[in-house]
Each structure stands twice: as structure tokens, then as C-alpha cells.
C-alpha positions in Angstrom: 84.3 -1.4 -209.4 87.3 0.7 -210.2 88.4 3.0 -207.1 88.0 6.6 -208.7 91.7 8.5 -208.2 92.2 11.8 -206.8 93.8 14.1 -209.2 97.5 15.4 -208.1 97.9 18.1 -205.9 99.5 20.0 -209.4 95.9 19.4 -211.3 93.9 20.5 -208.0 96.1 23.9 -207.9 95.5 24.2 -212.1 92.1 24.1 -212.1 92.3 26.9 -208.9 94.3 28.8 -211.3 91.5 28.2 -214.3 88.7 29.0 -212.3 90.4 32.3 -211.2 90.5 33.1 -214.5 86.5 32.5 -215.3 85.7 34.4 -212.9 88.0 37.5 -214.7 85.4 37.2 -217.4 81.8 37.5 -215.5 83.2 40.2 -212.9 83.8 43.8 -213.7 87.3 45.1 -212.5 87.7 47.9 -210.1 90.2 49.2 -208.1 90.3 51.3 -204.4 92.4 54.2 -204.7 93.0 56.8 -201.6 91.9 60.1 -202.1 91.5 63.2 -199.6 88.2 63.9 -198.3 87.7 67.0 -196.1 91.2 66.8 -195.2 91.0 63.0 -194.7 92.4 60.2 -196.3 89.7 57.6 -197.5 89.5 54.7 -200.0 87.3 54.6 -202.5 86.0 52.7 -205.1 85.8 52.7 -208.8 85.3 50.5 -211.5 87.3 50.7 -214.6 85.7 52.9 -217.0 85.1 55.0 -214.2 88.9 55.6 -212.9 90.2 59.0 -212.3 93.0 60.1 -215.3 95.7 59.8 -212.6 94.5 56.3 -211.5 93.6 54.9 -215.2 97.0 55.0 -216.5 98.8 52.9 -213.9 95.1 49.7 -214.0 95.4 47.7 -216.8 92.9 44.5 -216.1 91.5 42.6 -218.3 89.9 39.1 -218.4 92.7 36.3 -218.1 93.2 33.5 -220.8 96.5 32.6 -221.9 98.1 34.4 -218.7 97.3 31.1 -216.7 100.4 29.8 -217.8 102.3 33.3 -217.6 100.9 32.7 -213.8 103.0 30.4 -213.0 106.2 31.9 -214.0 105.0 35.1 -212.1 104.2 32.9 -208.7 107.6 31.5 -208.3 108.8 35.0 -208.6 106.5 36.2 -206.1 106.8 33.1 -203.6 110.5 32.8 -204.4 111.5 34.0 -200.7 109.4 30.9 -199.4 110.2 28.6 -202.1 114.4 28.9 -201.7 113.7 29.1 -198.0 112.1 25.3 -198.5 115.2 24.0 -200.6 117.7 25.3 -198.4 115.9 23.6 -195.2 115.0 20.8 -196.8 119.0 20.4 -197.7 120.1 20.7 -194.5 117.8 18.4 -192.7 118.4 16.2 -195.2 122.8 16.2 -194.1 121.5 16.4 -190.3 119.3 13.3 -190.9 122.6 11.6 -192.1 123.9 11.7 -188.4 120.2 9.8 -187.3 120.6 12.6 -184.6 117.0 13.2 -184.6 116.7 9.5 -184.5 118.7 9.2 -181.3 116.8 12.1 -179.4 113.3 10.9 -180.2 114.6 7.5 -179.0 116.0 9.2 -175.9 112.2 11.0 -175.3 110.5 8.0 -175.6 112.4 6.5 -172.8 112.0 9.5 -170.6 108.3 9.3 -171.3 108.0 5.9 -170.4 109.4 6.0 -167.1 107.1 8.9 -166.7 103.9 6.4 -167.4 105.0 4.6 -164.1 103.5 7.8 -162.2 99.7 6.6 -161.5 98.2 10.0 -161.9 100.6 10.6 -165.4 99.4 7.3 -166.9 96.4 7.8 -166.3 96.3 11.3 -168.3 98.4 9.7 -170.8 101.7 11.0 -171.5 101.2 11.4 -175.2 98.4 13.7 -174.3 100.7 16.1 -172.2 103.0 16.2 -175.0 100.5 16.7 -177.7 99.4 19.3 -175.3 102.5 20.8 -174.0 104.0 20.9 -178.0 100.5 22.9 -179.4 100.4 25.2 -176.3 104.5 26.3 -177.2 103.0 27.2 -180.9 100.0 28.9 -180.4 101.9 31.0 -177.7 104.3 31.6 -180.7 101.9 32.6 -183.2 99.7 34.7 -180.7 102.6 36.5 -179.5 104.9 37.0 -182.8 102.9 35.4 -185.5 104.8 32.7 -186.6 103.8 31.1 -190.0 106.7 30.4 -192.1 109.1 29.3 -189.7 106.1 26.1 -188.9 107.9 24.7 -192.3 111.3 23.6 -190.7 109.3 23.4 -187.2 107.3 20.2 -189.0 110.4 18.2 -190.2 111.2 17.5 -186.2 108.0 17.1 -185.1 106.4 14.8 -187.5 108.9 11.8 -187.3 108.2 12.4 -183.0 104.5 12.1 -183.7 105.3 8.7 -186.2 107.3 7.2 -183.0 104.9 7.9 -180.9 102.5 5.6 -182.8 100.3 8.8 -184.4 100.3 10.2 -188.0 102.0 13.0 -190.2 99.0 15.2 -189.8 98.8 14.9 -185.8 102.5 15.6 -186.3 101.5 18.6 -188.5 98.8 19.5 -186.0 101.2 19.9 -183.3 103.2 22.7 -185.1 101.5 24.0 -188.0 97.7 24.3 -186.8 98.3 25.2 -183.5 100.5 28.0 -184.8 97.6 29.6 -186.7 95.2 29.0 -183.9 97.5 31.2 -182.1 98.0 33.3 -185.4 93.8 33.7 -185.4 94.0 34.4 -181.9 96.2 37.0 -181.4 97.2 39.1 -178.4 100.3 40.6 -180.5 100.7 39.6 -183.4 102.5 42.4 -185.1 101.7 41.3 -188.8 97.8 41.4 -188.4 96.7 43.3 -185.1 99.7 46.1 -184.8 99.3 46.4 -188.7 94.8 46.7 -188.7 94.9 48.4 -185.0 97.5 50.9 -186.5 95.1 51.9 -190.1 92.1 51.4 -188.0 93.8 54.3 -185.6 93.0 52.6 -182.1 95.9 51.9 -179.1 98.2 49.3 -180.6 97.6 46.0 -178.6 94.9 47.3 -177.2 91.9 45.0 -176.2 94.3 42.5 -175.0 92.0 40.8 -172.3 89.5 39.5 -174.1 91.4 38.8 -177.4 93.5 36.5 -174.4 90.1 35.2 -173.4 89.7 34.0 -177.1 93.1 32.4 -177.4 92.5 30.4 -174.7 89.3 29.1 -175.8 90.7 28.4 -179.3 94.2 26.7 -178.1 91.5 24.6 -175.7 89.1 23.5 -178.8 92.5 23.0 -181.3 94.0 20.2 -178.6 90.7 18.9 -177.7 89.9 18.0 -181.9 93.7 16.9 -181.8 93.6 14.6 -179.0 90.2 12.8 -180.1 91.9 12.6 -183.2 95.4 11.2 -182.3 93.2 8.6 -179.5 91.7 7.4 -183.4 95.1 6.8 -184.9 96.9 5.6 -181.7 94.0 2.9 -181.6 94.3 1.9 -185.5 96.9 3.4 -187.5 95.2 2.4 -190.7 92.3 4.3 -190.3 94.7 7.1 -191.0 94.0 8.9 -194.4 97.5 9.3 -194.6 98.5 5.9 -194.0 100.1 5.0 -197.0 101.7 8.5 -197.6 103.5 8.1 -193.7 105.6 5.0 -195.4 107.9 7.7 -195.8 108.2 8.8 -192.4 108.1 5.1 -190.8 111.3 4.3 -192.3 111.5 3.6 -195.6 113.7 5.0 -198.8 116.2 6.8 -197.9 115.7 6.7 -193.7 116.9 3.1 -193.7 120.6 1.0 -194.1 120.6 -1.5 -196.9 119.6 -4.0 -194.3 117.2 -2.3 -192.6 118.5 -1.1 -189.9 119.8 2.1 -188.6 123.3 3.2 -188.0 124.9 5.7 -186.0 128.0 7.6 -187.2 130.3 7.6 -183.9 134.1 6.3 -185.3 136.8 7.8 -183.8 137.7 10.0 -186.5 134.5 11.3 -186.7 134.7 11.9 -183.1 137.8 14.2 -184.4 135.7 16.0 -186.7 132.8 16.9 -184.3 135.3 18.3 -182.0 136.5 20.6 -184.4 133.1 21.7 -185.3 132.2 22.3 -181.7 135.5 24.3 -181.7 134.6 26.4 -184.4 131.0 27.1 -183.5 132.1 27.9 -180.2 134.2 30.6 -181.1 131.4 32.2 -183.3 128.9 32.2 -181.1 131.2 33.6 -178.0 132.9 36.1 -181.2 128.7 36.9 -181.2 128.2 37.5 -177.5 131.0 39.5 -176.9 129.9 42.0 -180.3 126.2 41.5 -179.0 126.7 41.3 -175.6 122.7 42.4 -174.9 119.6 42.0 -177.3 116.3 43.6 -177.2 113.7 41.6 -177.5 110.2 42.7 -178.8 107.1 41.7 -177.8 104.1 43.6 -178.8 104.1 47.0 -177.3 106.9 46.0 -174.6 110.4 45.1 -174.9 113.2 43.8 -172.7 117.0 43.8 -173.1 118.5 40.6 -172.0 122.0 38.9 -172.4 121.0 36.1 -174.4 123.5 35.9 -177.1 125.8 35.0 -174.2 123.4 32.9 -172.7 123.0 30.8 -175.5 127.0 30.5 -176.0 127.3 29.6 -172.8 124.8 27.0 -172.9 125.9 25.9 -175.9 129.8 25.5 -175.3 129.0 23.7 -171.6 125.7 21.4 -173.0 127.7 20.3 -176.4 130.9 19.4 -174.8 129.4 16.9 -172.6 126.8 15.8 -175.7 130.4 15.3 -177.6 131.3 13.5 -174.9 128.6 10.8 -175.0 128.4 10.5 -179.0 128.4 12.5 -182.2 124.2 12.3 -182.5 124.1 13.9 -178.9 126.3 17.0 -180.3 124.0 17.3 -183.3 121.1 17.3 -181.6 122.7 20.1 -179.5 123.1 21.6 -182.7 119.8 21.6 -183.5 118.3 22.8 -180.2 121.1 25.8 -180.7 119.8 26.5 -184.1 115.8 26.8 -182.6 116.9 29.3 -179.3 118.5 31.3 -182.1 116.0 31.4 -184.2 113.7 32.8 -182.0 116.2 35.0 -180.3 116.7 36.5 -183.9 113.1 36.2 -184.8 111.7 38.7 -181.7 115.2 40.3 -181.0 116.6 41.3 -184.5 113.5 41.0 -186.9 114.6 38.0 -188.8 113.0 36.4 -191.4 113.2 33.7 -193.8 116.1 34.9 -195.4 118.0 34.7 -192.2 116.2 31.9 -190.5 117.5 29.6 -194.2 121.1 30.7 -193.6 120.9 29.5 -190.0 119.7 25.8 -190.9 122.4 25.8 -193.9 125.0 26.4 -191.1 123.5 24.0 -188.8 123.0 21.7 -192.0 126.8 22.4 -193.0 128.2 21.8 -189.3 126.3 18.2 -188.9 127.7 17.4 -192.2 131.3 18.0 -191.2 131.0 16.6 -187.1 130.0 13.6 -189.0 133.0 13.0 -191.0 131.6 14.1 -194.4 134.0 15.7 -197.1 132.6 19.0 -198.4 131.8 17.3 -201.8 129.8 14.8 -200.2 128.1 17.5 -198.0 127.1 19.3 -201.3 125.8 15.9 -202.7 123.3 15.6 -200.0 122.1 18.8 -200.0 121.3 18.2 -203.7 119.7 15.1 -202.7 117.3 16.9 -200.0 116.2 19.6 -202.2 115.6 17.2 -204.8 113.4 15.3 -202.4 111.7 18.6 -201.3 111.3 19.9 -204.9 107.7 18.8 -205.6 106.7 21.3 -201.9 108.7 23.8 -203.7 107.1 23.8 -207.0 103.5 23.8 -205.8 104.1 27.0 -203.7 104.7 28.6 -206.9 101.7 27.0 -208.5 99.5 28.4 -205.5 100.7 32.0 -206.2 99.4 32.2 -209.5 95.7 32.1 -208.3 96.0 35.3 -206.8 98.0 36.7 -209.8 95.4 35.8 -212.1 92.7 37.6 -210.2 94.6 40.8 -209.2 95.7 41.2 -213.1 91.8 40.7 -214.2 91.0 43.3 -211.5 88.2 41.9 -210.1 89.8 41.4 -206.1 88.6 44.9 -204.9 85.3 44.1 -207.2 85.1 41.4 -204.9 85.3 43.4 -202.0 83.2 46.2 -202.8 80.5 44.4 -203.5 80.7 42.4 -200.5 81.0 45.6 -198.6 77.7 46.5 -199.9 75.7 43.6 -198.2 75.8 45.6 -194.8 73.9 48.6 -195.2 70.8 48.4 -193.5 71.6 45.4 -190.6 71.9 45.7 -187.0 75.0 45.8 -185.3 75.3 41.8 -184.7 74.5 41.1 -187.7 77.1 43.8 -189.6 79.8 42.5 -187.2 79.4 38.9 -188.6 78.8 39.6 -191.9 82.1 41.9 -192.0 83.6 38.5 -190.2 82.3 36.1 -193.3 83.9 38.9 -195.7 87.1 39.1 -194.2 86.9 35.4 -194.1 86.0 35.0 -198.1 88.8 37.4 -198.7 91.0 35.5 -197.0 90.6 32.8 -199.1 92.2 34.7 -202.0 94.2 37.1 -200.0 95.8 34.9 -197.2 98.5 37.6 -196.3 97.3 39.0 -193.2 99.5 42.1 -193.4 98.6 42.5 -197.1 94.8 42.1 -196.4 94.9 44.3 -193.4 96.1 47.3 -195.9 93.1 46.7 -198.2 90.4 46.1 -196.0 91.4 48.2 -192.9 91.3 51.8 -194.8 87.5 50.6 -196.0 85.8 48.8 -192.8 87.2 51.3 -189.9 85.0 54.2 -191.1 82.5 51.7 -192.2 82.1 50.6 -188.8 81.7 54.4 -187.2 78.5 54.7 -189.6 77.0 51.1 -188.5 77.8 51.9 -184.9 80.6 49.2 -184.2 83.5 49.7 -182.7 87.0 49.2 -184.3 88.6 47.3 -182.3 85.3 44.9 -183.1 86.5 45.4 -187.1 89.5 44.5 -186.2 88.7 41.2 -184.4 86.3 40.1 -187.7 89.3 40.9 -189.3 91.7 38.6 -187.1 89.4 35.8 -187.0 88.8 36.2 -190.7 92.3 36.1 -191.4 93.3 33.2 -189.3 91.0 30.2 -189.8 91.1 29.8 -193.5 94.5 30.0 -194.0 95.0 26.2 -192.8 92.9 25.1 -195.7 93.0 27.4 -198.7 95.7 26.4 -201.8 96.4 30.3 -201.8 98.5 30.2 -198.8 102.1 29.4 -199.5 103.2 28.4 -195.9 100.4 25.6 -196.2 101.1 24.5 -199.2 104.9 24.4 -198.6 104.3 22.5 -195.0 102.0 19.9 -196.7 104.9 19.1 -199.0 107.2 19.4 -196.5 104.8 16.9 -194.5 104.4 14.5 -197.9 100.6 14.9 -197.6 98.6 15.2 -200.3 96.2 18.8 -199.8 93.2 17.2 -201.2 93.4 14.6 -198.0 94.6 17.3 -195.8 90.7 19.1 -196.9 89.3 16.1 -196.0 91.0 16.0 -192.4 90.5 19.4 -191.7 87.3 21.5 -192.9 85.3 20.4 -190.3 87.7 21.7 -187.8 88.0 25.0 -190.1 83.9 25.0 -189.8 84.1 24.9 -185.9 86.4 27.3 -185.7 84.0 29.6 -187.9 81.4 29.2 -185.6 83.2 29.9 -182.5 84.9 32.9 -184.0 81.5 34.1 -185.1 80.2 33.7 -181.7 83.3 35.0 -179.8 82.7 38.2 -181.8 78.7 39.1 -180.6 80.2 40.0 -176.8 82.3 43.0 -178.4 79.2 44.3 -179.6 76.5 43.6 -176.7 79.1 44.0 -173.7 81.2 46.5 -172.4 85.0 45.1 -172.8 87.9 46.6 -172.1 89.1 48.1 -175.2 86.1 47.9 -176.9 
């Protein structure tokens, strides 16, 4: 019997994009616009044919046929942040990977861990599992406190070939960084981008509520590791039971991560010893030219901020850690490198708002610098970064793809048709049942509007009074709205930082659906049932 074949990734996204379009045809468009009622500002909704003069002029939707294609030239413009951001990292891990610096650390780490396992009470624990552990609790901290999404993508190209080593999979290695990100990002205690955004439209104390929404992250960091572990145990017992087994050739060595003969080599020649000490040199004096212009940094976190020295720190960390890595071989340095790269990034993520822009041009440096301490000439330094955003281009390209499925339904008009008519379902219903039905609207809406910030700006203006008329409270609207932004995003094709850390990842999103939705339907649940205390107890904040 012939084994039926899954259509590429490309085809999967297409048809998305198609079936967008159908549904252009059978729904009616509409638009919210913001009008002033009794000296208030409220949305409200009409459909087409029934748009104000000053409204009409500026909607043109109308069902979608040969735009499909015009779709796609339209989602690499709007996903053209992520997808340059994906080229450029994918370049400079591709240099760095040169040095086998990465290579040489997770080496190092296994060994540590091993010596660990002679502990009675550590082996019997396992010390996979604290590291599994210890890795998802950092990223869900990171995405509860500052949202991080996009900056998972360069996060996954270090962790997955540690999770390969350490005799597990691409997606446990995923898992690790990605999911437990947006477990964090779902439960939020400050997430800027979705709670300070809906809290601040909704018109309630920014960050308020924080107990319980801590309560929440706790239980879903607890359920995210537990699904991992039992998971990871699977894989750890017979790596071909992975789905991904065939995809991880890539990751266990083959192509391009292997010497002709096999075997790996370590670039550590006297002369590029030379090099490496120049590049220490010149970093160096950046990052003290840095400290000295940035001597303190504020750093943000939700409705509190400190001012700390850490640009300083971090040069003098970096100027007394790397000269005794340089001392001990060139992958060492790198690797200090790299470690430098990740305290600035999230010393420039909370302290000076950076974003992908930014965080790109700080892995081209770090890409750039490994390419030199290693002896490379600058020609040969722009060959392989042509050679790793060659081998990142299919990630690239299927962002873009994914974009045009919300283009096509926003320029057929029929998103806020969507909407409205899901708004509709809740008249009538007790408060339990408007709370979770608000939760499964924000959580269908999700699917085609994975922005949080964007989706917080369209729904907000519309459920907050809702909710006053129902009898639930706002911060309760904006919790369906926090747990209906968060789950879905780790399996719908409509969210670009998926997409792009599947590609980034090499594994195939139709497989990744099949790992996944039954984790995605757990979290559901337990979202839906963390939500009935806000409306039958008395919470802080609520």
C-alpha cells in the first residue's frame, strides 16, 4: 500500500490562504469605527452598505479571488521586519557554527552534568529533567514578565542542538524555548504587549490583578514541563518514535555540521589565536566606549523600574571572562561571545526597548566577530553568511506565505464581521457562561489575529463595556482576553514567530500539529477553568 504524503508546508499555508478567500464570499463585510456617544468614545459596528459617508470612502472590501496571489507579495511586506530579522540570524549562526563553539560548550555541559548524576538524590531526579526544567522556567519567566516572542527564533538555534546531545528531539528542544515562552506569554503578570496594552483600553490599574494572574502562571509553567518531561522520557527511551526523527538528521550531524571525514574540527592555530585576540581587543573597547557613555540603564519591568550599572557590568564581565576563555582556546572566546550577545540582548530588550531591528544587528556583530577570531577573511565571512541565509530561506519565505491569510481576510472585510457576530452569542447567559464564551472568541480570533497588541485594540474598545452590561468585571475581560491570545498562537499558521521558529527548527508545521494540539486543548481547558474563580470569588483586583 502506498504511504499517502503530507503536502509541503508551502501547499498547507496556500490552501489557508484559499480558504480565507471563500470565506470573503459567504460573509458580509463590516467594519468597527469609533464614534462619540454621550461624550464617550465607543466602537461600533456597521456593515458595508450601512457605513457612515466619512467611514465609506476610506472601506473598500470585496470578496477575494485573484488577490491570493497579490497576498503574498503584500505578506512579505508586512512580515518583512521578522523575515530579514531570520536571514540575518540565521547568517550569523551559520559563521559562529564555523568555530564548533557551540559544539565545544554543549560538550563542556554534558560533562558538568555528568559529574552531577554521581549525587544520589540528583540521579535520581534526573539531571536532564532539572535542565529541561530549569531552561522552560528562564522562558516563561521571560515571556510573563516582558513578552518575549520573536527573540525565541535565535533562542531555538542554541537550544535545539543541546536537546539533540542530550539524546531528545528538535521539538523538546523547541519546547524548551519557544513553548514555554508563550506559556509565559499566555500567562502574564506584565506583559506589556497584551495586559498593559488591554488593562490600559479596558481603563483598570495597569498590572493590576497581579496575584492571581501569578497564581495562573504557575500552574501553567507546572502543566507545560510536566507534558515536556513525559514527552522527552518517550524520546530519551526510543528516539525513533520521534515524529521528527528523520527531519533531526540535520541537527545530529549531518550536511554541513560535519568534516569531510566525519568528524569535527576545532579552529585553534596560532594565527587564529592572533586574530581572536584582536577581536577581544576591539570588542573590549566598544563595550567599555558603551559603559562609560551609558554608565547606568533603566530597566523596565511592568509598572516598576530600576536603574542599574549594567552596561559596565557586562564589560567588565566580558573583558575578565573572555581573556581567560582566549586563554584556553578560540571556541571558549566565542562562546563568551555568545553568552555576551544574550545579557545584551535582554539588557537592551527591558532597558532600551529593543526590538528586532536591534536584536539582528547585535547577532550580525556577534556573527561578524566569530568570523574574524577564527581566522576568516572578510570575503569568506560574507560567503558564509550567504550560505546560512540560504539555508534559512525556506523559514523565511513561509513567514511571508503566513501573512497573506490575514491580508486576504482584512481586504474582504469580513474580520470585524467575524467578531460582531461572535459578540452577539452573549446576550442573554449568565456570568460564567459570558466569561467563557468571550474566552472561546478571543481565542477564535486569535487564530486569525495572532498579534496580541493588534487584537487587544480591536477587541478591548468592544468587550470592556460589554462586560459592565453582563456584570463581569474587566480585569475578568481582560484575562479571556490573555488566555485567548496566548494558547493558540503555538499552533496557528497565522503567527509569524511560529512559523519562522519551525523553519528555523527544520520541522515540518503539519508534524508540529500533530505534536502539539492536544497540549493546545489542555491548555484550553485549564484556561477556561482558571477564569470561573474571577467571576465566583472575590480576587484581588477583580
Amino acid at each position: 500500500m502506498k504511504k499517502r504524503k503530507v503536502p509541503h508546508t508551502f501547499v498547507i499555508v496556500f490552501c489557508c490562504i484559499l480558504l480565507a478567500a471563500m470565506m470573503t464570499w459567504f460573509i458580509k463585510p463590516g467594519k468597527y469605527v469609533q464614534e462619540q456617544v454621550d461624550g464617550e468614545q465607543v466602537m461600533t459596528f456597521y456593515y458595508q452598505d450601512e457605513l457612515p459617508e466619512a467611514y465609506a470612502a476610506e472601506f473598500h472590501a470585496e470578496p477575494q479571488t485573484w488577490q491570493v496571489f497579490a497576498a503574498l507579495f503584500k505578506g512579505f511586506e508586512r512580515q518583512s521586519g521578522i523575515i530579514v530579522f531570520i536571514l540575518i540570524v540565521g547568517g550569523a549562526f551559520w559563521i559562529m557554527n564555523k568555530s564548533q563553539a557551540i559544539d565545544t560548550g554543549i560538550m563542556a555541559f554534558l560533562g558538568f552534568t555528568q559529574k552531577l548524576e554521581r549525587r544520589k538524590w540528583i540521579r535520581k531526579i534526573g539531571v536532564n529533567n532539572i535542565v529541561i526544567t530549569m531552561i522552560m522556567i528562564l522562558f516563561s519567566l521571560f515571556g510573563s514578565v516582558f513578552g518575549m516572542s520573536e527573540e525565541t527564533i535565535a533562542f531555538t538555534l542554541i537550544i535545539i542542538p543541546l536537546a539533540i546531545s542530550m539524546g531528545y528531539d528538535s521539538i523538546v528542544g523547541v519546547c524548551m524555548v519557544y513553548v514555554a515562552a508563550h506559556i509565559g506569554f499566555s500567562g502574564a503578570m506584565l506583559n506589556p504587549f497584551t495586559i498593559g496594552i488591554a488593562q490600559g483600553i479596558a481603563g483598570i490599574p495597569l498590572f493590576s490583578g497581579i496575584g492571581y494572574r501569578f497564581i495562573c502562571w504557575v500552574i501553567l509553567t507546572i502543566i507545560g514541563i510536566v507534558f515536556v518531561l513525559i514527552y522527552a522520557k518517550k524520546v530519551k527511551k526510543n528516539p525513533k518514535l520521534s515524529i521528527v526523527y528523520e527531519d533531526d538528521e540535520y541537527w545530529r550531524g549531518s550536511g554541513e555540521r560535519k568534516t569531510e571525514n566525519g568528524k569535527r574540527k576545532t579552529e585553534n592555530s596560532q594565527n587564529t589565536k592572533k586574530h581572536s585576540w584582536w577581536v577581544y581587543g576591539i570588542v573590549s573597547a566598544v563595550l567599555v566606549y558603551c559603559a562609560i557613555r551609558y554608565p547606568m540603564t533603566e530597566m523596565q519591568i511592568g509598572n516598576s523600574a530600576s536603574t542599574l550599572p549594567l552596561l559596565p557590568i557586562g564589560a567588565g564581565l566580558f573583558v575578565i571572562i573572555g581573556f581567560f576563555a582566549l586563554r584556553k582556546s578560540v571556541p571558549y572566546f566565542i562562546l563568551t561571545l555568545l553568552f555576551g550577545t544574550v545579557y545584551y540582548l535582554i539588557v537592551g530588550v527591558l532597558g532600551y526597548g529593543w526590538y528586532i531591528m536591534e536584536i539582528a544587528t547585535l547577532f550580525l556583530f556577534m556573527g561578524v566577530c566569530s568570523g574574524f577570531a577564527i581566522g576568516k577573511s572578510a570575503s569568506d565571512i560574507a560567503k558564509l553568511f550567504l550560505e546560512g541565509m540560504g539555508d534559512i530561506l525556506s523559514a523565511a519565505i513561509v513567514v511571508g506565505l503566513a501573512a497573506g491569510i490575514v491580508i486576504v481576510l482584512q481586504e474582504g472585510g469580513v474580520i470585524d464581521t467575524i467578531l460582531y457576530g461572535l459578540s452577539k452569542s452573549m446576550s442573554n447567559l449568565g456570568v460564567i457562561a459570558s466569561t467563557e464564551i468571550m474566552y472561546g472568541i478571543q481565542t477564535l480570533i486569535n487564530i486569525v489575529i495572532p498579534s496580541g497588541s493588534a487584537k487587544a485594540a480591536i477587541t478591548m474598545p468592544i468587550m470592556a463595556p460589554f462586560s459592565d452590561l453582563i456584570g463581569i468585571s474587566r480585569q475578568t475581560t481582560v484575562m479571556a482576553f490573555q488566555f485567548g491570545d496566548g494558547f493558540t498562537n503555538m499552533i496557528t499558521p497565522t503567527s509569524g514567530v511560529l512559523i519562522a521558529t519551525l523553519g528555523v527548527a527544520r520541522i515540518p508545521w503539519e508534524k508540529w500539529v500533530r505534536f502539539i494540539w492536544k497540549f493546545i486543548l489542555i491548555l484550553i481547558v485549564i484556561g477556561a477553568l482558571l477564569l470561573i474563580p474571577t467571576v465566583t470569588m472575590s480576587l484581588n483586583g477583580f
